[in-house]
DRENPA-532185 format. One record per residue (C-alpha): residue in one letter; x, y, z. Coordinates in steps of 0.5 Angstrom, whole numbers, plus 500, padded with zeros to 3 digits. Layout:
residues N
aXYZ
...
***
This chain:
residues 557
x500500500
x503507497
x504513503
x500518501
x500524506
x504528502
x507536505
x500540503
x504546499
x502553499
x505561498
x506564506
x503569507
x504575513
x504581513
x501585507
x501580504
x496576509
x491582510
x491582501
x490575502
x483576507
x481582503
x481577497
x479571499
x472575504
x470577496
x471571492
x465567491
x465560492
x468558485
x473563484
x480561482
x482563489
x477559492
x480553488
x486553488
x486555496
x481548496
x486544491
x492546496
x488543502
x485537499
x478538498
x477538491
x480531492
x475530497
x469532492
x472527487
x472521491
x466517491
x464514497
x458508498
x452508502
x455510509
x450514513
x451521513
x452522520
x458521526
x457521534
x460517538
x467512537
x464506533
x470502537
x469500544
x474498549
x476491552
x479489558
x484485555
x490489555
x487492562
x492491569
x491492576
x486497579
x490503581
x486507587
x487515587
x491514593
x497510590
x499516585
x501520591
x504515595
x512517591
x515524588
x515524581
x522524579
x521531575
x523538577
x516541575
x512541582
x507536582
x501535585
x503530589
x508535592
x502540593
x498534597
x504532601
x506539603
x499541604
x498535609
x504535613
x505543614
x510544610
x506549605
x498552606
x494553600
x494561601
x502561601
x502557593
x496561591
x501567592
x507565589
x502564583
x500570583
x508572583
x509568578
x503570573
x506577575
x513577573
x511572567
x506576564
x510576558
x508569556
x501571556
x499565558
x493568562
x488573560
x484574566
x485572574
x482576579
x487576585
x481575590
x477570588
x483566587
x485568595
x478567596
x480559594
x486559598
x483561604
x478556604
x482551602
x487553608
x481552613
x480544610
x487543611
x487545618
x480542620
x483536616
x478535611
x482536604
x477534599
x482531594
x489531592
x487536588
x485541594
x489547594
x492546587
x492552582
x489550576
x488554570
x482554564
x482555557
x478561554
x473556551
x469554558
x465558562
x467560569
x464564574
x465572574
x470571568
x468573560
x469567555
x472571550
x474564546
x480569544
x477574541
x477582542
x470583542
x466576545
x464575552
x463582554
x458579560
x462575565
x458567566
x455567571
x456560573
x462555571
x462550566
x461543568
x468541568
x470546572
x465545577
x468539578
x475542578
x471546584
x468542587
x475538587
x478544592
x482547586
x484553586
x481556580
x487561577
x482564571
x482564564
x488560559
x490565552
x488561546
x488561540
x483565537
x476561537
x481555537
x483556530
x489555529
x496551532
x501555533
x498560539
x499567536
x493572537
x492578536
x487580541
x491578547
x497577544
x501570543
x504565547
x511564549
x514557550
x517557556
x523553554
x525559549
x520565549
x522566542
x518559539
x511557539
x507553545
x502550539
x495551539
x490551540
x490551548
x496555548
x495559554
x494553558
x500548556
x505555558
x501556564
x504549566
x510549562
x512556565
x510553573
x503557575
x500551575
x501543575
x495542571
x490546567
x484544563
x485544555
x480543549
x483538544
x478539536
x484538532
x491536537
x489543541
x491539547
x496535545
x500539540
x501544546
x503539551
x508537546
x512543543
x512545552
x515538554
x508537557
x502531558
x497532554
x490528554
x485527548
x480525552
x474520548
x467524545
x463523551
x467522556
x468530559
x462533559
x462539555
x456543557
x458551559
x463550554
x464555547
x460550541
x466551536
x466544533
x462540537
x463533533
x471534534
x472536541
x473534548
x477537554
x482534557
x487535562
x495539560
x500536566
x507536567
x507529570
x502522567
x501521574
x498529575
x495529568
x491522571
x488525576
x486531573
x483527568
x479522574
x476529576
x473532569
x471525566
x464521569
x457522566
x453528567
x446528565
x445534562
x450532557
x447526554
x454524550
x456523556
x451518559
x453512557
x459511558
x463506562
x466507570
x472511569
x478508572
x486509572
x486501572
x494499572
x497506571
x503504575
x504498572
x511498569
x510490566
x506491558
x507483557
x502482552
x500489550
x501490543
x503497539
x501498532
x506503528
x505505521
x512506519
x512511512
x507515517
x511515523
x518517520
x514523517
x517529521
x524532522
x529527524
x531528531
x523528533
x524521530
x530518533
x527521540
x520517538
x524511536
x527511543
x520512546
x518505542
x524502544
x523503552
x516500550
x519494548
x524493554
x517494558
x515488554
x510491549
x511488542
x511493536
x507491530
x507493524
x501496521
x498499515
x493506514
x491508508
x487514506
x491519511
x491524505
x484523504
x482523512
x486530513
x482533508
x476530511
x478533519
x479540515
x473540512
x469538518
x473543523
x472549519
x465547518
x463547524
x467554526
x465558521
x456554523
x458556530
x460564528
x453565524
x449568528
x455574529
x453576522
x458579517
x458585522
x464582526
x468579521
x472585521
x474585529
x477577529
x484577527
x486576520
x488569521
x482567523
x478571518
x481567512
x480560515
x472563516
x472565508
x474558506
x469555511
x464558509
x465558501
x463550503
x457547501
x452542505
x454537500
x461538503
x460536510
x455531508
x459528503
x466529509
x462525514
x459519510
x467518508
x468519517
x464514517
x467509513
x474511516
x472509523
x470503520
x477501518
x481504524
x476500528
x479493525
x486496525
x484497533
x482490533
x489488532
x492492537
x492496544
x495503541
x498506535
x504509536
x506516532
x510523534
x505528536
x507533531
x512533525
x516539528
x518542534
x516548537
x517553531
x519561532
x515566533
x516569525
x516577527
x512579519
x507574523
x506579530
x501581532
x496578526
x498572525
x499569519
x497563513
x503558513
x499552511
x506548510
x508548517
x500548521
x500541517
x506538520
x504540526
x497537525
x500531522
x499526527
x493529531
x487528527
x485522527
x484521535
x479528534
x475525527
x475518531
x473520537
x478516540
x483517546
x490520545
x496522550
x502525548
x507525552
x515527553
x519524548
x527528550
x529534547
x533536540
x539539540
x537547543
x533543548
x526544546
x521538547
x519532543
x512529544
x511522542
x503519541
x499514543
x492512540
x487507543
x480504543
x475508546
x474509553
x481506554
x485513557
x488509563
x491504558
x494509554
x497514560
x499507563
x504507556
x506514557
x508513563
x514508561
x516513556
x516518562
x520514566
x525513560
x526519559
x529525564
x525531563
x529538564
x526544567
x525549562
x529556561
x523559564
x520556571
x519559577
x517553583
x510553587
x513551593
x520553596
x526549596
x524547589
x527547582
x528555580
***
C-alpha cells in the first residue's frame, strides 16, 4: 500500500500580503479561481471527486468500544500519590504531601501563582485572573486542610481553564476581542467538577483565536511563548494552558482538543496531554465551536498528574447525553510497569514522517515500550490524505456554522488568520459536509478493524518541534499551511474517530526544545494509554524549561 499523506504546498502569507489575501478571499465567491485553488492545496477537490458507498450521513459516538483484555490491575486514586514524581516540575503529589503534613498551606502556593503570573505576563498565558477570587479559594482550602478534610488530592491546587469554557464571574472570550463582553454566570461542568475537587481556579487560559489555528499566536490577546524558548510557539489551540503548566503557574490545567488542541501543545511544551474519548467529558458550559470533534482533557506536567485530572473531569453527567452511557472511569494498571501482551501498532511511512531528530526521540519511545514487554506490530492505514481532508472540511465547517448568528457584521473585529479560514468554510457547501462525513463513517470502520488487532497506534505527536514566532506574522498571525500541516499530522484521526490520544515527553532536539510522542487507542481506554505513556515517561529524563518558577520553596528555579 503507497503512503499517501504527501506535504500540503501553498504560498506563506503575512503581513501585507495576509491582509491582500483575506480581502481576496472574503470576495471571492465559491467557484472563484481563489477558492479553488485554496480547495485544491487543502485536498478538497480530491475529496469532492471520491466517491463514497452507502454509509450513512452522520457521525456521533466512536464506533469501537473497549476491551478489557489488555486492562492490569485496579489503581486507586491514592496509589498515585504514594511516590514523588521523578520530575523537576512540582506536582500535584508534591502539593498534596506538603499541604497534608504542614510543610506548605493553599494560600502561600496561590500567591506564589500570582507572582509568577505577575512576572511571566510576557508569556501571555492567562488572559483574566482575578486575584481575590483566586485568594478566596485558597483560604477556604487552607481551612479544609486544617480541620483535616481536604477534598482530594486536587485540593489547593492551582488549575488553569482555556478560553473556551464557561466559568463563573469571567468573560468567555473563546480568544476574541469582541466576545464574552458578560461574564458567565455559572462554571461549565468540568470546572464544577474541578471546583468541586478543591481546585484552585486561576482564571481564563489564552487560546488560539476561537480555537482555529495550532501555533498559539492571537491577535487579540497576544500570542503565547514557550517557555522552553519564549521565542518559539507553544502549539494550539489551547495554547495558553500548555504555557501556564510549562511555565510552573499550575501543574495542571484544563484544555479542549478539536484537532490535536490538546495535545500538540503539551508536545512542543514537553507536556502530558490527554484527548479524551467523544463522550467522556461533559461539554456542556462549554463555547460550540465543533462539537462532532472535540473533547476536553487534562494539560499536565507528569501522567500521574494528567490521570488525576483526567478521574475528576470525566464520568457521566445527565444534562449531557453524549455522556450517559459510558463505561466506569477507571485509572486500571496505571502503575504497571509490565506490558507483556500489549500490542502496539505503527505504520512506518507515516511515523517516519517529520523531522529526523522527532523520529529518533519517538523510536527510542517504541524502544522503552519494548523492554517493557510490549510487541511493535506493523500495520497499514490508508487514505491518510483523504482522512485529512475530511477533518479540515469537517472542523472548519462547523467553526464557520458555530459563528453564523454573529452575521457579517463582526467579520471585521477577528484576526486575520482566522477571517481567511471563515472564508474558506463558508465558500463549503451542505453537500460537502455531508459527503465528508459519510467518508468519516467509513474510515472508523477501518480504523476500527485495525484497533481489533492492536491495543494502541504509535506515532510522533507532531511532525516538528516547537517553530519560532516569524516576526511579519505579529500580532495578525498568518497562513502557513505547510508547517500547520506538519504540526497536525498526526493528531486527527484521534479527533475524527473519537478516540482517545496522549502525547507525551519523548526527549528534546539538540537546542532542548521538546519532542512529544503519541499513542492512540480504543474508545473508553484512556487509562491504557496513560499507563503506556507512563513507560515512555520513566524512559525519558525531563528537563525544566529556560523559564519555571516553582510553587513550592525549595524547588527547581
Amino acid at each position: 500500500m503507497a503512503y499517501d499523506l504527501h506535504p500540503v504546498k501553498a504560498p506563506r502569507a503575512a503581513g501585507f500580503m495576509l491582509r491582500a489575501l483575506v480581502g481576496l478571499a472574503e470576495m471571492s465567491g465559491p467557484d472563484s479561481l481563489l477558492t479553488r485553488t485554496l480547495f485544491k492545496n487543502a485536498g478538497i477537490l480530491d475529496l469532492r471527486a471520491t466517491p463514497v458507498g452507502d454509509e450513512p450521513g452522520v457521525f456521533d459516538l466512536p464506533l469501537h468500544t473497549s476491551t478489557t483484555s489488555a486492562r492490569g490491575a485496579h489503581t486507586p486514586l491514592e496509589r498515585l500519590l504514594e511516590r514523588a514524581d521523578a520530575s523537576p516540575f512540582t506536582s500535584v503529589g508534591d502539593l498534596h504531601r506538603a499541604f497534608r503534613e504542614g510543610k506548605a498551606n493553599p494560600s502561600d502556593v496561590a500567591e506564589r501563582a500570582l507572582q509568577t503570573l505577575a512576572v511571566t505576563k510576557d508569556l501571555r498565558a492567562m488572559i483574566a485572573c482575578d486575584p481575590e477570587r483566586v485568594r478566596s479559594q485558597a483560604r477556604a482550602s487552607a481551612e479544609r486542610y486544617r480541620e483535616g478534610r481536604p477534598l482530594g488530592p486536587l485540593d489547593g491546587v492551582p488549575v488553569a481553564v482555556k478560553d473556551e469554557m464557561d466559568v463563573e464571574g469571567y468573560p468567555t472570550t473563546v480568544g476574541t476581542s469582541f466576545l464574552g463582553k458578560t461574564p458567565a454566570s455559572a462554571d461549565c461542568e468540568a470546572v464544577r467538577r474541578v471546583r468541586a475537587a478543591g481546585g484552585v481556579i486561576l482564571g481564563k487560559a489564552n487560546m488560539h483565536e476561537i480555537g482555529i489555528g495550532v501555533t498559539g499566536m492571537n491577535a487579540a490577546h497576544g500570542a503565547t511563548r514557550n517557555p522552553y524558548d519564549p521565542d518559539r510557539c507553544t502549539g494550539g489551540s489551547s495554547s495558553g494552558s500548555a504555557t501556564a503548566v510549562a511555565s510552573g503557574l499550575c501543574p495542571v490545567a484544563i484544555g479542549v482538543d478539536g484537532g490535536g488542541s490538546v495535545r500538540i501543545p503539551a508536545a512542543l511544551c514537553g507536556l502530558v496531554g490527554l484527548k479524551t474519548t467523544t463522550g467522556r467529558v461533559s461539554s456542556r458550559g462549554e463555547a460550540p465551536l465543533d462539537w462532532s470533534l472535540a473533547t476536553m482533557g487534562p494539560l499536565a506536567a507528569t501522567v500521574r498528574d494528567a490521570a488525576i485530572l483526567y478521574s475528576i473531569l470525566a464520568g457521566p453527567d445527565p444534562w449531557d447525553a453524549r455522556t450517559v452511557t459510558q463505561p466506569p472511569v477507571d485509572l486500571d494498571g496505571l502503575l504497571d510497569a509490565d506490558l507483556a501482551g500489549i500490542r502496539v501498532g505503527v505504520y512506518d511511512p507515516w511515523f517516519d514522517d517529520a523531522e529526523p531528530a522527532v523520529v529518533a526521540a519517538c523510536r527510542r519511545a517504541l524502544d522503552a515500550l519494548v523492554r517493557a514487554g510490549a510487541e511493535i506490530v506493523p500495520i497499514e492505514i490508508p487514505e491518510l490524505a483523504l482522512f485529512r481532508s475530511v477533518h479540515v472540511l469537517t472542523i472548519l465547517s462547523e467553526m464557520a456554522t458555530c459563528h453564523l448568528h454573529l452575521g457579517a457584521g463582526h467579520t471585521a473585529e477577528y484576526g486575520l488568520e482566522t477571517r481567511l479560514n471563515l472564508a474558506i468554510a463558508r465558500a463549503f457547501t451542505a453537500r460537502d459536509y455531508l459527503h465528508a462525513q459519510r467518508h468519516r463513517v467509513r474510515i472508523a470502520r477501518s480504523w476500527a478493524s485495525i484497533l481489533d488487532k492492536v491495543d494502541a497506534i504509535a506515532t510522533p505527536t507532531t511532525a516538528m518541534v516547537a517553530p519560532r514566532h516569524p516576526l511579519d506574522a505579529l500580532p495578525d498571525g498568518e497562513s502557513d499551511i505547510t508547517k500547520t500541516t506538519a504540526i497536525m499530522r498526526f493528531a486527527q484521526p484521534s479527533n475524527l474517530l473519537g478516540i482517545p490520544g496522549v502525547s507525551v515527553p519523548a526527549g528534546y532536539d539538540d537546542d532542548g526544545i521538546p519532542i512529544g510522542f503519541q499513542l492512540m487507542g480504543r474508545a473508553w481506554e484512556e487509562a491504557l494509554l496513560l499507563r503506556l505513556a507512563a513507560v515512555v515517561e520513566a524512559s525519558v529524563p525531563a528537563r525544566r524549561p529556560r523559564v519555571y518558577h516553582p510553587l513550592l520553596s525549595g524547588g527547581p528555579t
